[in-house]
N, C-alpha and C positions, 0 to 999 in steps of 0.2 A: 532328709529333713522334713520334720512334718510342715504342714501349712498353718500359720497362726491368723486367730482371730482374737479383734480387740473387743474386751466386752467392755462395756458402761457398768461400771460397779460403785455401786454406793453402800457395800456393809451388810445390807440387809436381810433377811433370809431370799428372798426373791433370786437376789444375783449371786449370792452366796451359792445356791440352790445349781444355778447356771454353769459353775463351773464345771464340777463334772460329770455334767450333762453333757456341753458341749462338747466336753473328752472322748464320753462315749460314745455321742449319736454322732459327732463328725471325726474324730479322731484327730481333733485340732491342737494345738500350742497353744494358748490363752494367757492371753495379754489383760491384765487387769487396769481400767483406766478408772481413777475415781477423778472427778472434777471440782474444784474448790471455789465453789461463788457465793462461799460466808456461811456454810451453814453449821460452824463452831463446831462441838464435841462432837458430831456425828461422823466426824475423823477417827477419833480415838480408836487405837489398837486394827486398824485394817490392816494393815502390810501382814500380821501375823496370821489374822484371818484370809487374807485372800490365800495366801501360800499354803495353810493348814489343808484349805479346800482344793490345792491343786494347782492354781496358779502359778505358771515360769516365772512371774515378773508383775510387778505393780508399780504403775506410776499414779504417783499424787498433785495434779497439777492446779498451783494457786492459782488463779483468774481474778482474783475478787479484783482486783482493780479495770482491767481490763472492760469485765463484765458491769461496773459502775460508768466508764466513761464513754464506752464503745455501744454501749447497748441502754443502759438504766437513762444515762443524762439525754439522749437524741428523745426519748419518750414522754420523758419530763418537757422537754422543749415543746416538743410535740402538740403535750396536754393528751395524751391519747390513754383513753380510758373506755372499757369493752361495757357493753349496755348500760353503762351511766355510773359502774360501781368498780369493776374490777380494775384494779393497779395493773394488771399484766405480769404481777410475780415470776410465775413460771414460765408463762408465754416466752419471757425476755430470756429467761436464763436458755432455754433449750436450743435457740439457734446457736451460743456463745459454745454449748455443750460440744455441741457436734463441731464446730469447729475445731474444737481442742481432740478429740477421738480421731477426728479425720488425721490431722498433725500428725498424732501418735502410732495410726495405721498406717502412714507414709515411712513415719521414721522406723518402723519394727516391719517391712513390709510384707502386713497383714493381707490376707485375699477377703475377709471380711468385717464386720462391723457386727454388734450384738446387742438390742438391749432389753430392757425388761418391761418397755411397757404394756399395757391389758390390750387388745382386741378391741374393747370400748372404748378408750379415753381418747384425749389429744393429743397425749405423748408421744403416741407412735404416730401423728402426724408429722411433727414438729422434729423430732429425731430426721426421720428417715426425708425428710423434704430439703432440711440443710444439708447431709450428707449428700444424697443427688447432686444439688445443688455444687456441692464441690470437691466427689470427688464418687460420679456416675458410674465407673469403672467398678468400685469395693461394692458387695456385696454385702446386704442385709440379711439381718437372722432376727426375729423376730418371735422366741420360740411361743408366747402366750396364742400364736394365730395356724400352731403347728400343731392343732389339734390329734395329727396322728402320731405327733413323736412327742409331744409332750403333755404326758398324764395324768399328771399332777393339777388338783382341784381346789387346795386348801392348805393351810401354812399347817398342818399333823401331819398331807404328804408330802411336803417338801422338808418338813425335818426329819420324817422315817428315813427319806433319801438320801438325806444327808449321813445320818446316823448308818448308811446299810454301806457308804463309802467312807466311813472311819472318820467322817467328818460328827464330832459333838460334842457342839457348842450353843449357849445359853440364850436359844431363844426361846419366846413365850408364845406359847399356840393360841393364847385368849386373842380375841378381838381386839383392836383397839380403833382409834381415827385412823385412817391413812394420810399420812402429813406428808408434804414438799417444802422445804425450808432452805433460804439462802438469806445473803444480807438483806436484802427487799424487804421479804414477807414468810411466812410462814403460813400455809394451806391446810384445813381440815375438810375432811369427806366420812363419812360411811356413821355406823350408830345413825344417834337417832333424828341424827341430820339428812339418811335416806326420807325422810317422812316432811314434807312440808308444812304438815299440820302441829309437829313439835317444835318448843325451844329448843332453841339451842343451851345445852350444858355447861356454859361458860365455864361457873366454878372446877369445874373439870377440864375444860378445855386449852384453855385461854395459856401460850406461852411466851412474847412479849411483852405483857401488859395485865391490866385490871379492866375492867366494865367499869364508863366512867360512872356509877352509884360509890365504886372502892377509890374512886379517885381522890385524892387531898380536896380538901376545903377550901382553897387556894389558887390563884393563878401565877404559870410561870411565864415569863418574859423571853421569845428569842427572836434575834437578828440576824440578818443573815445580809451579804454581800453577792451582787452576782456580775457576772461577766462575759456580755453575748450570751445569756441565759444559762453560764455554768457556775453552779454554788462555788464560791471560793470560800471565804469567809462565815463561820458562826459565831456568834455572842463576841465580834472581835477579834477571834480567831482565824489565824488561815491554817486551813487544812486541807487534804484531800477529800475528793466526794466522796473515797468508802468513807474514810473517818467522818466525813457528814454526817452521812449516815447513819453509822454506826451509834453516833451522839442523839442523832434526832430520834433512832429509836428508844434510844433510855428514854430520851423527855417524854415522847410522845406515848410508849407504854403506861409510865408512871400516870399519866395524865386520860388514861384511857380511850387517845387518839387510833384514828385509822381502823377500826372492826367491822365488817363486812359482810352480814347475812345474804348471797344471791341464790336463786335459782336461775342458773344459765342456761344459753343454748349451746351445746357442745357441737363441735364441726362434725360428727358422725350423726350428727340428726337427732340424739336424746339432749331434756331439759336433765340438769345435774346440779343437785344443791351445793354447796360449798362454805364455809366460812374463813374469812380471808383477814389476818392480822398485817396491816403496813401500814404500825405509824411513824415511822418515820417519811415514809414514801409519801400518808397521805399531807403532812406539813410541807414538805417540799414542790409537792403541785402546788399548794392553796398558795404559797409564797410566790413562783413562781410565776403565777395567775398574778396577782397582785401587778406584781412589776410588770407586766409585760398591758394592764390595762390602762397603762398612764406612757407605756412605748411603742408601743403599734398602733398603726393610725387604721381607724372604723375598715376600711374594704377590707384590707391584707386582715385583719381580727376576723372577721366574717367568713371570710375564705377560707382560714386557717380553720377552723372547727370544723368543716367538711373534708379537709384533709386531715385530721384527727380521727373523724368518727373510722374512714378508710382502713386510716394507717393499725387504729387498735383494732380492725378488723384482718387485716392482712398480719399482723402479729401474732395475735390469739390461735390464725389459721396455720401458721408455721411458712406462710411468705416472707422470712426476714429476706433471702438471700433471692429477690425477685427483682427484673427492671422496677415495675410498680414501687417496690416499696424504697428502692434507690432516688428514683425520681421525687416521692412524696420526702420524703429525707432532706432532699437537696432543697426543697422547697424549705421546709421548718429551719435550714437551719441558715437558710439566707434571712427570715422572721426574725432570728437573731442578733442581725450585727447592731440595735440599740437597745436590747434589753438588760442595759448595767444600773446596777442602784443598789441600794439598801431597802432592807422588807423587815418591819415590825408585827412581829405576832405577838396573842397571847392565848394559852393553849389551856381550858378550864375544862375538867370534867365533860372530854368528849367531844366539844368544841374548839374552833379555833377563828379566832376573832382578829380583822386585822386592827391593827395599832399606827398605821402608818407605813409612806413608803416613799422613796424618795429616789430622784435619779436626776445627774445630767443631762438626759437624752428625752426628758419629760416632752410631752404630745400637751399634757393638760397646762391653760395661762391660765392663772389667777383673777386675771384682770379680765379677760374676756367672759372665762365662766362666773364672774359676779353676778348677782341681778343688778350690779351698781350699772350707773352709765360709762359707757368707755369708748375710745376710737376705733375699736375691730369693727363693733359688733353696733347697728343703725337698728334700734327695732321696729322702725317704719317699714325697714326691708324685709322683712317674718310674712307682710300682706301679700306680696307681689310672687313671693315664694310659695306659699298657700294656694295661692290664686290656681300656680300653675302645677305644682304636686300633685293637687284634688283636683285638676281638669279631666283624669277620664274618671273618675270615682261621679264627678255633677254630672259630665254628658251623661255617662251610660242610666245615672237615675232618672236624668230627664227622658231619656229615650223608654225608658220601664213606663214611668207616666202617661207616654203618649200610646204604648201596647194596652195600657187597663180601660184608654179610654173609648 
């Protein structure tokens, strides 16, 4: 019996490409895993694809939920956002990934693991780091960094290869974006996005949403419900997170929320442009934010964004499955047990403006933050407090005084 390996397939020509490659250069079984964390029709018609190209078996395994509560909501909590811009789209989705591959090499026992990402990018960080991580033993293939066994430079030679193993099927050799798309976000790289000196091509680009200039002339209204920091409720509705999601995308597309022009630092050392669509993700931090600045009191607030900046670093890196970022975890989601309330937005051409927000578990009195007079709050005592706040701010200027003199 031969020895089987599970490849990461997602349809593409890349992995398509892979299967019987790996037939030939290892004389493997190939197990085709694709993983479902919402990225819609890009499902369509694989089972017949993967088999055309070779493949024993294809499992399609839906996550999307899994990958909303387990992984999307602890980052939302979090507030964890990589150089001040990126959502962590893919970040989150890849440790989710390999957990379900690993699963599936367990259950078919595979002697390895396979997947498609470049030599360059973070993917094969973040792949191969959760795998380790949980299951040290399986062996990685990684053919893009198998320079001598795989020779292929360009999507003409991976469809000749395809077409010279009886495999041909309707892919297009032209260039396009290289996209990553789950329920979160959706990623663009390559054109003329390689160039930091260009726009970005929206009118071509753009597949959630419009640039808020195409947005309505209009503002929409939403609510939201939360609980220990997990969206329950929208516009009065309870649903689930994907279904959050999945709604705050329409609104927030429509409305030309969440669009993202970076140049990043990539964990392999290059700066790499990117444009990144998540509006729904980005309504759901802002609201989030909201409620948790009227539930957390000043230190743990303060704390908390140094453990964010970390935690979307140790994310991005492909540290999900690390003490570190367990620890940092257990931290955020202790942050959570009063952040319940209601969160009014209003989401205009790009913006998102809040409206109001409301909780039981409120930090902010009315009465005390008046400028009115009240019993908390003595403003005699503001002197004595000053006095002694600015005590070494006075000393050390009096001591500069007596140096000049």
């Amino acid at each position: 019996m031969k020895e089987k390996v599970v490849l990461a397939y997602s349809g593409g020509l890349d992995t398509t490409a892979l299967i019987p490659w790996l037939k030939e250069t290892f004389d493997y079984d190939v197990v085709c895993c694709c993983v479902n964390c919402g990225q819609g029709n890009e499902l369509d018609g694989l089972d017949e694809r993967a088999k055309l190209s070779g493949a024993s078996k294809l499992y399609i395994e839906d996550i999307v939920d899994e990958f909303c509560d387990d992984f999307i909501v602890p980052c939302v909590q979090a507030g964890a956002v990589y150089e001040h811009k990126y959502l962590l789209g893919t970040s989150m989705a890849r440790p989710a990934i390999a957990k379900k591959l690993v699963e599936i090499a367990r259950k078919e026992g595979a002697v390895a693991i396979c997947h498609g990402a470049t030599g360059k990018g973070n993917d094969q960080i973040r792949f191969e780091l959760g795998i380790k991580a949980l299951a040290p033993d399986i062996k990685i293939i990684a053919p893009w960094r198998m320079t001598d066994k795989w020779t292929m430079q360009s999507r003409e030679d991976e469809i000749a290869f395809c077409k010279a193993h009886g495999i041909d099927l309707p892919f297009d050799a032209s260039h396009s974006y290289s996209r990553d798309r789950n329920l979160w976000h959706i990623s663009h790289e390559g054109l003329e996005l390689e160039d930091p000196s260009q726009a970005p091509n929206y009118d071509n680009m753009l597949v959630l949403g419009v640039t808020p200039e195409k947005a309505p002339d209009k503002e929409t209204e939403v609510t939201m419900t939360f609980e220990q920091g997990v969206p329950k409720t929208l516009n009065g509705k309870e649903m689930k997170v994907s279904e959050i999601i999945t709604e705050l995308n329409k609104l927030g597309g429509e409305n030309g929320i969440g669009i993202v022009d970076i140049v990043e630092n990539r964990v392999v050392g290059m700066k790499s442009r990117g444009v990144y669509e998540t509006p729904g993700g980005t309504i759901l931090y802002a609201a989030h934010q909201n409620l948790e600045e009227i539930t957390v009191d000043k230190e743990t607030q303060h704390f908390k964004q140094q453990v964010s900046l970390k935690l979307a670093d140790n994310i991005y890196n492909g540290q999900w499955y690390t003490p570190l970022t367990e620890a940092l975890l257990a931290f955020v989601d202790k942050t959570q047990e009063n952040v319940n309330g209601d969160v009014k937005l209003k989401l205009y051409k790009g913006n998102i403006v809040g409206a109001g927000v409301t909780s039981p578990d409120t930090l902010h009195d009315l009465q005390t933050a008046s400028f009115d007079e009240d019993d908390d709050y003595d403003q005699y005592d503001a002197k004595g407090f000053i006095t002694l706040y600015g005590l070494p701010i006075k000393v050390k200027a009096k001591l500069d005084q007596k140096k000049k003199k």
